[in-house]
LOTI-942426 format. One record per residue: x, y, z of N, C-alpha, C, CB in turn; residue in three letters. Coordinates in steps of 0.001 Angstrom, whole numbers. Atoms other than C-alpha are relative to their C-alpha. Glycine has a CB too. Example, Ala and Ser with C-alpha at 12.3 -4.5 7.8 and 13.67 -1.06 7.14 Angstrom:
2
+---------+---------+---------+---------+---------+---------+---------+---------+---------+---------+---------+---------+------+
!     n.X !     n.Y !     n.Z !    ca.X !    ca.Y !    ca.Z !     c.X !     c.Y !     c.Z !    cb.X !    cb.Y !    cb.Z ! type !
+---------+---------+---------+---------+---------+---------+---------+---------+---------+---------+---------+---------+------+
!     890 !   -1190 !       0 !   12300 !   -4500 !    7800 !     900 !    1200 !       0 !    -992 !      27 !    1246 !  Ala !
!    -820 !   -1190 !     -60 !   13670 !   -1060 !    7140 !    -770 !    1090 !     730 !     414 !     462 !   -1415 !  Ser !
+---------+---------+---------+---------+---------+---------+---------+---------+---------+---------+---------+---------+------+
REM end
This chain:
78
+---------+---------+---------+---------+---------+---------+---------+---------+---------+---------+---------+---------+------+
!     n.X !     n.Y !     n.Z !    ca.X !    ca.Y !    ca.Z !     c.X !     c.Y !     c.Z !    cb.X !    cb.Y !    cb.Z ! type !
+---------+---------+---------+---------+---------+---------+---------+---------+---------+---------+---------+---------+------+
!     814 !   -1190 !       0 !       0 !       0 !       0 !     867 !    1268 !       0 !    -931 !      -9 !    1203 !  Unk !
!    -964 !   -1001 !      67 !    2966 !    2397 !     607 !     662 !     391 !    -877 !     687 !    -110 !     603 !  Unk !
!    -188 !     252 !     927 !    4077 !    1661 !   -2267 !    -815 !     704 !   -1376 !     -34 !   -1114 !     260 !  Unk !
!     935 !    -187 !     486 !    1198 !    2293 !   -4216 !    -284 !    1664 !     -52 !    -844 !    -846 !     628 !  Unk !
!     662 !   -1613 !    -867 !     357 !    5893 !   -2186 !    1985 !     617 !    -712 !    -467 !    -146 !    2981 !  Unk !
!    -926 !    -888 !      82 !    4180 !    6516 !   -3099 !    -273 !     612 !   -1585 !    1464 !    -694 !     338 !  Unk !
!    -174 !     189 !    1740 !    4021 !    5885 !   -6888 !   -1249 !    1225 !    -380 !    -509 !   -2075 !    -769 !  Unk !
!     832 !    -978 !     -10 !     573 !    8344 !   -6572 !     469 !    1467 !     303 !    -892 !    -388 !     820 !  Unk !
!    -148 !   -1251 !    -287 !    2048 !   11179 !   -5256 !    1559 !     542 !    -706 !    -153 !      97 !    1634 !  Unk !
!    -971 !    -131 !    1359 !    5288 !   10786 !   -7871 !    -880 !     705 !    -676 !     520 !   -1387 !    -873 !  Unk !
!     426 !    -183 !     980 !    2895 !   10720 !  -10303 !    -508 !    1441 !    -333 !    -756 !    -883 !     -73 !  Unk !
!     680 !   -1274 !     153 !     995 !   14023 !   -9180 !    1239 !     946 !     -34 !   -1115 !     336 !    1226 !  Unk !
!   -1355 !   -1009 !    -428 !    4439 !   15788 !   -8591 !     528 !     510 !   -1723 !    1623 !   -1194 !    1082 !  Unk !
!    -652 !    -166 !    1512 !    5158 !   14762 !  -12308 !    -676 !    1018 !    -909 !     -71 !   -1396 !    -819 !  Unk !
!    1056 !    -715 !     680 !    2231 !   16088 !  -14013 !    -183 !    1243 !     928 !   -1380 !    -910 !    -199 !  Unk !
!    -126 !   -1341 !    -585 !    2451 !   19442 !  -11764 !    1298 !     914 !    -384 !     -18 !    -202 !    1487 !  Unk !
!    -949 !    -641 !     538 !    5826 !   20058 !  -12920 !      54 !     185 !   -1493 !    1008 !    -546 !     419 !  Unk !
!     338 !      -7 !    1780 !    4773 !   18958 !  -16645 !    -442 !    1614 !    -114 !   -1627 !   -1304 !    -633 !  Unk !
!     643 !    -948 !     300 !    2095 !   21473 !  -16308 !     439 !    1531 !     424 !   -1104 !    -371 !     415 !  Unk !
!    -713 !   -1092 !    -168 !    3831 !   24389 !  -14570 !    1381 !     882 !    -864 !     296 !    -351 !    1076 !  Unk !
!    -850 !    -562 !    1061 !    6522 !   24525 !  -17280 !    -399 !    -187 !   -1195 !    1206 !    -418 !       6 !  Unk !
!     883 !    -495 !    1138 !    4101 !   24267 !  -20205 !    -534 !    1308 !     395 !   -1194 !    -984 !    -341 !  Unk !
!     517 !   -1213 !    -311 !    2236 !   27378 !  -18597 !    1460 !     946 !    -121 !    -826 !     -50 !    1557 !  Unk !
!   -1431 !   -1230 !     570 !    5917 !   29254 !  -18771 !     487 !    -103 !    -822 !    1174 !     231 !     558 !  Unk !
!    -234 !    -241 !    1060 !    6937 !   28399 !  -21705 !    -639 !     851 !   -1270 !     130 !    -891 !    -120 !  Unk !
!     110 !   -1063 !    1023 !    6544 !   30783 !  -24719 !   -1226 !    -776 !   -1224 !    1821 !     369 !    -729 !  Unk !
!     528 !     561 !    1314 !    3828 !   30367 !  -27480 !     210 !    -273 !   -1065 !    -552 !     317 !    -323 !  Unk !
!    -888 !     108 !    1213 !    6337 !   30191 !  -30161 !     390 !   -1878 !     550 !    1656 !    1515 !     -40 !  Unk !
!    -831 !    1182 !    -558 !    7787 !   26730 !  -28111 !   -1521 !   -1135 !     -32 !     903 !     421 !    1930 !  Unk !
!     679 !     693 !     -59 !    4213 !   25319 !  -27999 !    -551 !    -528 !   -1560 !    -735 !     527 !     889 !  Unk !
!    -385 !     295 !    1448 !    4287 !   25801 !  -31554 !     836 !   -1033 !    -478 !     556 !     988 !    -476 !  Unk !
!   -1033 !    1210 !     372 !    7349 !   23495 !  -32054 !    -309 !   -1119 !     413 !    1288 !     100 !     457 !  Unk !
!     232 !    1541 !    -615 !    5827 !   21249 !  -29700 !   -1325 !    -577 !    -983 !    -506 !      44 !    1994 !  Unk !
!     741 !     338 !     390 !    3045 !   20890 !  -31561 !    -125 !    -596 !   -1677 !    -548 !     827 !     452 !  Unk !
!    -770 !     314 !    1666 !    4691 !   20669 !  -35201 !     725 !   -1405 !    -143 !    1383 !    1220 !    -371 !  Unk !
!    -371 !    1912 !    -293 !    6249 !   17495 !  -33233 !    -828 !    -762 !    -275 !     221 !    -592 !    1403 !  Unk !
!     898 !    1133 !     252 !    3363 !   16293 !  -32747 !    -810 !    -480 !    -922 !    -610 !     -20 !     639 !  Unk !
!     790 !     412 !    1688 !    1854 !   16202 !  -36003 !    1010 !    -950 !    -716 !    -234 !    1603 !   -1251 !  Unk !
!    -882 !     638 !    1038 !    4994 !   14713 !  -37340 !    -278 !   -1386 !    1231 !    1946 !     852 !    -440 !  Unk !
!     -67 !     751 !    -945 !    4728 !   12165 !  -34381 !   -1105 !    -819 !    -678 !    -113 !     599 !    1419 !  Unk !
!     862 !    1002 !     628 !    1104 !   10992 !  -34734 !   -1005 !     503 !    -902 !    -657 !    -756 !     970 !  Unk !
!     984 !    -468 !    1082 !      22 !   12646 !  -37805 !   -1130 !    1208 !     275 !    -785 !   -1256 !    -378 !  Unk !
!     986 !   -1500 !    -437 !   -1909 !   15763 !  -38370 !    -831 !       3 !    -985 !     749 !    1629 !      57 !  Unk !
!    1464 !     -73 !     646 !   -5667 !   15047 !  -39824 !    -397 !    1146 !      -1 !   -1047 !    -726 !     594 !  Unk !
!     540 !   -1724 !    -287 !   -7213 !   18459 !  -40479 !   -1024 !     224 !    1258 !    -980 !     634 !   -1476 !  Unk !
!    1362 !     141 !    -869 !  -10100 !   17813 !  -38222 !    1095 !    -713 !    1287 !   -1622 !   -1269 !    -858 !  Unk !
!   -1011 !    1039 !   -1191 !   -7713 !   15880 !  -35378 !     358 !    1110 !    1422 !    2012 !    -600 !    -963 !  Unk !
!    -280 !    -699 !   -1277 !   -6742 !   16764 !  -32022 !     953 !    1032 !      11 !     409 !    -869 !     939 !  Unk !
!    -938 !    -328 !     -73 !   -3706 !   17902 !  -32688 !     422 !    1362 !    -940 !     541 !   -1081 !    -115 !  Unk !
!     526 !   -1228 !     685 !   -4532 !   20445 !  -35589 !    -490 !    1039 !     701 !    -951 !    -275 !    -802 !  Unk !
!     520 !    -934 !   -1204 !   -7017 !   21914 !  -32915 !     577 !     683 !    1034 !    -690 !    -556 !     645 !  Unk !
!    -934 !    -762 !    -985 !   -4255 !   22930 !  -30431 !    1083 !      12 !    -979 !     388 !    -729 !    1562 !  Unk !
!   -1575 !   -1611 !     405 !   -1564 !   24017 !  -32849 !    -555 !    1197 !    -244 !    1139 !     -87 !   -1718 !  Unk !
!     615 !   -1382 !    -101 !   -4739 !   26261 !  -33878 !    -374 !     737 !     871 !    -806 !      96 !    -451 !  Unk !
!     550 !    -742 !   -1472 !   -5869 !   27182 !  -30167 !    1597 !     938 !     -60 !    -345 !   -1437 !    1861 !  Unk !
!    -800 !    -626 !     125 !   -2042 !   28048 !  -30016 !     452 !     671 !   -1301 !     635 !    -579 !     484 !  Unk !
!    -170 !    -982 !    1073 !   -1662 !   29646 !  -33040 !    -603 !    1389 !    -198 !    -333 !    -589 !    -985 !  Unk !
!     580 !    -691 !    -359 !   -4049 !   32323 !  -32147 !     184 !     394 !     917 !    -717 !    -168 !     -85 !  Unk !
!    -804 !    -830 !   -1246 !   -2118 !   33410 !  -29086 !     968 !     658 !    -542 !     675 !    -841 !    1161 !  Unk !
!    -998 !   -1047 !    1210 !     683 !   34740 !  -31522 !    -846 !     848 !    -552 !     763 !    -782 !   -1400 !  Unk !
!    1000 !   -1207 !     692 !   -1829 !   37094 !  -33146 !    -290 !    1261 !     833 !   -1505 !    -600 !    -313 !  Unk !
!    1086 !    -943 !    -489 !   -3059 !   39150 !  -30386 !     965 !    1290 !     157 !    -858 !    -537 !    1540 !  Unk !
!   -1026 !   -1116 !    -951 !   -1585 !   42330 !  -28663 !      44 !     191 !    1261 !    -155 !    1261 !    -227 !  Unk !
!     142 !     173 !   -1768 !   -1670 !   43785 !  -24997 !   -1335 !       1 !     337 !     676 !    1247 !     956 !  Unk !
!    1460 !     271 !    -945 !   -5335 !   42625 !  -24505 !      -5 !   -1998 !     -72 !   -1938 !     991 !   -1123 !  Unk !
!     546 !    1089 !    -562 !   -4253 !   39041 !  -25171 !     769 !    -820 !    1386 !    -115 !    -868 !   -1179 !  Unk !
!    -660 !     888 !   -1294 !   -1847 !   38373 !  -21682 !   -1014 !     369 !     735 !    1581 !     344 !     720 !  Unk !
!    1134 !     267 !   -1712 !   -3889 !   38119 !  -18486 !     658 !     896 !     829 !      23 !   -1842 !    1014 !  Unk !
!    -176 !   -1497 !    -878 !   -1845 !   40762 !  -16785 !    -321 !    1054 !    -468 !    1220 !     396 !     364 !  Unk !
!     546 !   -1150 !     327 !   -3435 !   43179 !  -18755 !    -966 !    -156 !     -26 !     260 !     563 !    -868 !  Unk !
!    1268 !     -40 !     445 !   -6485 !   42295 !  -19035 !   -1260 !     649 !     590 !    -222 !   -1090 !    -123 !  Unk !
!     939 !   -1111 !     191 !   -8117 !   44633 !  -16722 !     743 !    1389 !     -82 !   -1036 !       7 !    1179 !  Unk !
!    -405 !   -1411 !     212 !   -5864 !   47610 !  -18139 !   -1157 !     585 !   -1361 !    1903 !      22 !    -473 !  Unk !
!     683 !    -326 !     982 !   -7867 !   49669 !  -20243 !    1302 !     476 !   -1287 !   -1118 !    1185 !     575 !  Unk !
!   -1051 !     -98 !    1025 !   -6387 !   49534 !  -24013 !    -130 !    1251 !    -930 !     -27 !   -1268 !    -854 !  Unk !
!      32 !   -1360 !     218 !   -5684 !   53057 !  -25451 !   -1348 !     805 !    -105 !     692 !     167 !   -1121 !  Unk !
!     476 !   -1541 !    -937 !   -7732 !   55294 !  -23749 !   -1639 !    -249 !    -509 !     938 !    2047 !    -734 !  Unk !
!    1470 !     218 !    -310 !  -10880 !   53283 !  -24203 !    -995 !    -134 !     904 !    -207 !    -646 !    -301 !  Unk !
+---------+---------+---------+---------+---------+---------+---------+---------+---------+---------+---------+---------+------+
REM end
């Protein structure tokens, strides 16, 4: 059982650090990661993996209304 409870709280440690350095990495890098993954397991137009290079691909587009520390600044002098 100790065993078990250890290998569980690895696991959450892993996937917390996964996810904390995807959230800091750059949208240009999720890009590459995602250009992997099409070459990895194929990129159907309609597919999972199409859908988040386009979710991220649309974070490169925006300006200072699309980070979250601005988002309640008002954007020129509206």
């Amino acid at each position: 059982m100790a065993a078990l409870e250890s290998l569980l709280v690895a696991s959450i440690v892993v996937i917390c650090a996964a996810y904390s350095a995807w959230r800091l990495t750059s949208a240009r890098f999720h890009l590459r990661v995602t250009d992997l993954l099409g070459k990895v397991f194929g990129s159907a137009p309609g597919g999972w993996v199409a859908r988040f290079h386009n979710r991220e691909l649309s974070k490169l587009g925006g300006s200072c209304g699309t980070c979250s520390s601005n988002a309640k600044l008002k954007v020129h002098g509206r």
